[in-house]
N, C-alpha and C positions, 0 to 999 in steps of 0.2 A: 157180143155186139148187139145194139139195141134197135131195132126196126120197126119203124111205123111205116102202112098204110092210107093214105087217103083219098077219096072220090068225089067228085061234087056231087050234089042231089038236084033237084028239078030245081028249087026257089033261087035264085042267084046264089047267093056266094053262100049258100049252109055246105056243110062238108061232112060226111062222115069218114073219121078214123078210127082202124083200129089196131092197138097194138102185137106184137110179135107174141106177147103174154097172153091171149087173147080179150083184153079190153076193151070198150066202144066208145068213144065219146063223140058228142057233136060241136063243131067249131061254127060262128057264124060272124056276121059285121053286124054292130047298131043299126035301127033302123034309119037315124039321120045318116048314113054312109050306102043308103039302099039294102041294106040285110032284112032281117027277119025277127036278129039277138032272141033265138034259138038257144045259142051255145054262147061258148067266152068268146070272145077276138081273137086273132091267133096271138099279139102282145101281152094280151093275159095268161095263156097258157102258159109264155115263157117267164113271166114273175111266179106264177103258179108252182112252175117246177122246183123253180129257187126257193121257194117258201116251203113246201114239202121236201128240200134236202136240207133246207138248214134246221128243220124240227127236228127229221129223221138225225141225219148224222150227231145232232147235240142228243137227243135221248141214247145210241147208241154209245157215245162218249161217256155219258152221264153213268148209266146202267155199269160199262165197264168199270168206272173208276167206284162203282155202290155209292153213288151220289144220290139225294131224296132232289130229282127232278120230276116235278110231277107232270108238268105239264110244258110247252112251249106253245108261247102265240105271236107270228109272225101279221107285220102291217108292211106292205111291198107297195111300191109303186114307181112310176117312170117318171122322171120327169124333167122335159120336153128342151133342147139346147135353147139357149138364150137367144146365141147368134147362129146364123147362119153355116158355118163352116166348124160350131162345136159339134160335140159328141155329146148325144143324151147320156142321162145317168139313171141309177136307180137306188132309192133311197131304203131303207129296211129297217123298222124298228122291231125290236125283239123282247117279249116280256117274259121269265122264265119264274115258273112259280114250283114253289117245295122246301123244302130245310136248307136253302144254299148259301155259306156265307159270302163275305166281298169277292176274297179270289178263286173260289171255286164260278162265278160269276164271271168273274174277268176271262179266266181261262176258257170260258162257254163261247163269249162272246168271240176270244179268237178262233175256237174252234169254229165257230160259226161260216169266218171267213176262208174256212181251209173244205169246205163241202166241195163236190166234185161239180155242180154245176153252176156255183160260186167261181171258181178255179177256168171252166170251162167260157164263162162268160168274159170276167178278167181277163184273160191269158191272152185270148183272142181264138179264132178258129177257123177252120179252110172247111169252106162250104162248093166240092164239085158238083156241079150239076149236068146230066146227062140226061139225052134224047133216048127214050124207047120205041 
C-alpha cells in the first residue's frame, strides 16, 4: 500500500509531502489563486503521476518484449467540462522514439491505456476520509 504524508507550512496553501519511500516534495496554488507556486497544484500532480506510469509501464513493456524504445515523452493536460454538469477530461499525447515499427507502436499505445493509474483514474475510485 502506498502512503503519503502532508502538512501545511506557514504561507497559505504551500504543503509539504512526504512519501512512505521517503520522498519530499512541495505542493502549492498559482499566485493568482493566493499561493506562492512554490510547487505544482495538487491537479498537476495527478496528470504528473499519469505521465510518469504511462512512460514507466510502456519502457517496462517495451524492455520485456527487446523492443529499441528509447525514449517516451508524455504532453498531459485537463481539460475543463464545457457545461455545467459534464465531467472534465484529460487529453495525453505520447511521442515514442527508437527502432519501433507501426504495430509495435499501436501495441504501446494501448499499453499506454492499461497503466495502473490510467486504470485507477478511468475505473473510478472510493475516496474515505476520516477525522483524526
Amino acid at each position: 500500500m502506498t502512503s503519503i504524508q502532508s502538512k501545511t507550512k506557514d504561507k497559505n496553501y504551500e504543503l509539504e509531502i512526504h512519501s512512505a519511500t521517503g520522498h519530499t516534495v512541495i505542493a502549492d496554488e498559482p499566485i493568482e489563486v493566493g499561493g506562492q507556486n512554490k510547487g505544482m497544484a495538487p491537479d498537476e500532480f495527478i496528470i504528473a503521476g499519469l505521465a510518469a506510469c504511462i512512460s514507466a509501464t510502456l519502457k517496462m513493456y517495451a524492455q520485456r518484449k527487446e523492443w529499441d524504445l528509447q525514449e517516451v515523452k508524455t504532453s498531459i493536460r485537463f481539460v475543463d467540462a464545457e457545461k455545467k454538469n459534464e465531467v472534465p477530461s484529460i487529453e495525453t499525447e505520447i511521442e515514442l522514439i527508437g527502432e519501433l515499427d507501426s504495430k509495435q507502436k499501436e501495441r504501446l499505445m494501448v499499453i499506454a491505456g492499461k497503466c495502473p493509474i490510467h486504470k485507477m483514474l478511468t475505473n473510478g475510485l472510493e475516496i474515505n476520509n476520516a477525522m483524526k
